[in-house]
Structures are given as structure tokens and as C-alpha cells.
C-alpha positions, 0 to 999 in steps of 0.5 A, spaced: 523 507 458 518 510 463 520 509 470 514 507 475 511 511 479 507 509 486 503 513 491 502 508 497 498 511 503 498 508 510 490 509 510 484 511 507 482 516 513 486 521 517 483 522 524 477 524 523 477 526 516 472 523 511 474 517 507 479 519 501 478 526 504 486 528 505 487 522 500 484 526 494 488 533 493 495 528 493 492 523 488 490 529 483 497 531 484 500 525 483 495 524 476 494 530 472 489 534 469 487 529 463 481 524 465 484 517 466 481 510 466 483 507 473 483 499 474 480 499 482 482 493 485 476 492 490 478 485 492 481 486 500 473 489 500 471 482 505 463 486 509 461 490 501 461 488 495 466 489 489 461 494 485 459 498 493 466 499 494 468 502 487 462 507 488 464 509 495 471 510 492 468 514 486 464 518 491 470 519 494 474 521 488 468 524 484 471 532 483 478 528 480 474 527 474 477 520 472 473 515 469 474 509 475 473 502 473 471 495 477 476 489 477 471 484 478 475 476 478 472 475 470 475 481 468 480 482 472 486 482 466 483 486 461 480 491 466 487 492 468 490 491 461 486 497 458 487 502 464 492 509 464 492 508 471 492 502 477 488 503 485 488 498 489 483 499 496 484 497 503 481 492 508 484 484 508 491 483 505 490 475 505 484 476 501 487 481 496 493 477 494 488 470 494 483 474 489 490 476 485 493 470 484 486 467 483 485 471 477 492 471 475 493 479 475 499 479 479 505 479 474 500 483 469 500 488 475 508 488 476 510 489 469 504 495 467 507 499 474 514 497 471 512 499 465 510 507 467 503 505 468 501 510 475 499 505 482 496 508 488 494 504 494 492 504 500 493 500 507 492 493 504 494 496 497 500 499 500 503 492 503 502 489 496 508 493 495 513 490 498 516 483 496 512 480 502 506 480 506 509 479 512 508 484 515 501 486 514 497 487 521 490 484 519 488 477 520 489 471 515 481 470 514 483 466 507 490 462 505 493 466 498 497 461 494 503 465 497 505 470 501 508 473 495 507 480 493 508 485 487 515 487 490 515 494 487 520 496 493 525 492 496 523 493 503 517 491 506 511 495 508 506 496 515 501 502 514 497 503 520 503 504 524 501 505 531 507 502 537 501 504 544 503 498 549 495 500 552 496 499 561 493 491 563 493 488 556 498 483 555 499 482 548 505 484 544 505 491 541 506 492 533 513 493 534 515 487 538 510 483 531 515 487 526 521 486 530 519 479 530 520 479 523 526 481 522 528 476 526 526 470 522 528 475 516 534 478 516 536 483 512 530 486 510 527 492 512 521 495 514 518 501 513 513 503 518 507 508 516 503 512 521 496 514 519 496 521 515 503 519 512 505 516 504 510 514 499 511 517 493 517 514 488 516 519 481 522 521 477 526 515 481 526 518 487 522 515 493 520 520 499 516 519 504 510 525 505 504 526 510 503 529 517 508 525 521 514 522 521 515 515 518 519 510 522 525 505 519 526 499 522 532 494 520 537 488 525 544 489 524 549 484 522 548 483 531 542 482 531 541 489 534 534 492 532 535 498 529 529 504 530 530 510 525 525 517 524 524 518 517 522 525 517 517 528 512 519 530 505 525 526 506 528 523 500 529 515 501 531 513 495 537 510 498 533 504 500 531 502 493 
């Protein structure tokens, strides 16, 4: 049976780069040279439309050569049913997973990825991977049936991570949010994603790739927080 294979980036843009621009060359990698049919999930897209989304990421990914198709709520389970291949974009986590469950793809997802079906996320499409999510930054702008994600991987996820207390502003950082989390839900991990950084897991092996290091963060059995740099390139198979 094929193992899953899944490309998980912390955002659609590095720095200054253009929308997928660093995005592109790992996707090609990742798919292979045979021209695929690609589900686009669009639905965390909430200031565009469904069909202005998947043009922009087509735009984007235009020298891939893949024919990419748009998961639109009507045909959301024959779209994905028929697809070589399953993208998720960016933007609201809550309206994403409210959209899956609305359309009832979401098991329809887990079991094509399970399946060897190829999954590649970005930002709100990376969170779904995780069994919750809990540990999204964005705002809960709509209410999905659960929190409950695809859990693809057993930990949790946080794209975009960033951990600057700016000087005056008296809110929390996004370490005091993640750790917070661990608080009220032991036992789980957290694996943080800077932006320029990706999980790839092919051949059973997830490693952790990109420009930076990404960050662990877990709670032992004291309730102490533990902090761990995940190097780039580094194998984090052990996680799974």
C-alpha cells in the first residue's frame, strides 16, 4: 500500500518573494514531471472568490505544467475523488475546516492522502494537518462544526511562526499562545514554522526543510516547557 506523501509550507511568500515563487521549485520536486490533476482547495480564501483564488495559484504555478482544478462546495467530493493530486491555500483556518465539513470531504481527504494520494498546504492548509486547529493564528471569523482536522500527523502545527515581543505592546507573544496550548492540552506537541520553511514526509520519513530552523515545542510530565530548534534538513520521523 502507498505511504502518504505530504508538503506542508509555513506561508505562500518568503520575505519579499512573489506568491508561490519559493513554493514552486519544491512543489515540481515533490510532483514529478507527469502532468497531474490537482484538487485546489480555496476555501480559507475569505476577500476573493473561489475561481480568483485558483487562477492566482495557477498563475503562480503555470511553468508546473499541471492541470489545476477548483474545489467549488458543489463539487467538492467528485473534484477531490477524481484528482492525482490534493492542494490546500492559505487564509482563514476556521472558514476552511467550516467549508470542509460543510461539504463533507473531510474524511474523503484523509483516506485519498492515506492512500498515497500527494497533499501539499500552505499556512491554513498546513494547520489542517495536524489533529486540531488549536493552534492556528487567525481569528475564528466563522464557527466549524469541530476544531477537528484531517490528523495527518500526530502533533500539531503553527505556520507563520514568529516569537517578537514588540517594545510597549502588552499582549502575549505567539510563544505564551502555543504554550497555553500545552497547558490545557498535555501530551501534544507543537511544531512551529517559520516563514521559508516546510514539512516534507515521502518514503515514511518526515524532515523538516527550508531556510531556517523550525522550533518543537512540547510540556513534560512537570509541566516545564520544553523549547527544541529543529534544524533544516533534519529528520523528525520520530515524531510520527
Amino acid at each position: 500500500m502507498p505511504s502518504p506523501r505530504i508538503l506542508t509550507f509555513s506561508s505562500s511568500r518568503v520575505a519579499n518573494g512573489g506568491y508561490l515563487e519559493s513554493a514552486a521549485p519544491i512543489i515540481k520536486a515533490f510532483l514529478g514531471d507527469k502532468t497531474l490533476t490537482i484538487a485546489f482547495i480555496p476555501f480559507a480564501g475569505v476577500a476573493t472568490t473561489y475561481e480568483a483564488y485558483t487562477e492566482k495559484v495557477r498563475s503562480a504555478l503555470a511553468e508546473l505544467g499541471h492541470n489545476i482544478i477548483t474545489v467549488l462546495p458543489e463539487n467538492a467530493k467528485s473534484t477531490i475523488a477524481k484528482a492525482d493530486a490534493i492542494m490546500v491555500g492559505g487564509g482563514n483556518t476556521f472558514k476552511l475546516l467550516a467549508e470542509i465539513y460543510k461539504a463533507k470531504v473531510l474524511d474523503l481527504i484523509r483516506d485519498k492522502v492515506s492512500e498515497g494520494t500527494p497533499y501539499i498546504g500552505w499556512s491554513a492548509g498546513s494547520n489542517i494537518t495536524g489533529p486540531t486547529i488549536g493552534t492556528t493564528n487567525d481569528m475564528p471569523i466563522v464557527e466549524p462544526k469541530s476544531f477537528n482536522a484531517l490528523g495527518l500527523f500526530p502533533f500539531q502545527l503553527n505556520p507563520h511562526y514568529f516569537n517578537y515581543k514588540i517594545p510597549g505592546h502588552n499582549g502575549e507573544t505567539r510563544y505564551d499562545r502555543l504554550t497555553e496550548f500545552l497547558i490545557e492540552n498535555p501530551g501534544i506537541s507543537i511544531v512551529c514554522l517559520p516563514e521559508g520553511t516546510a514539512l516534507l514526509f515521502e518514503n515514511n520519513v518526515l524532515h523538516l526543510i527550508g531556510e531556517s530552523a523550525g522550533i518543537l515545542l512540547q510540556m513534560d510530565e512537570q509541566q516545564a516547557f520544553i523549547q527544541t530548534e529543529i534544524a533544516s534538513g533534519e529528520d523528525i520521523t520520530w515524531l510520527l
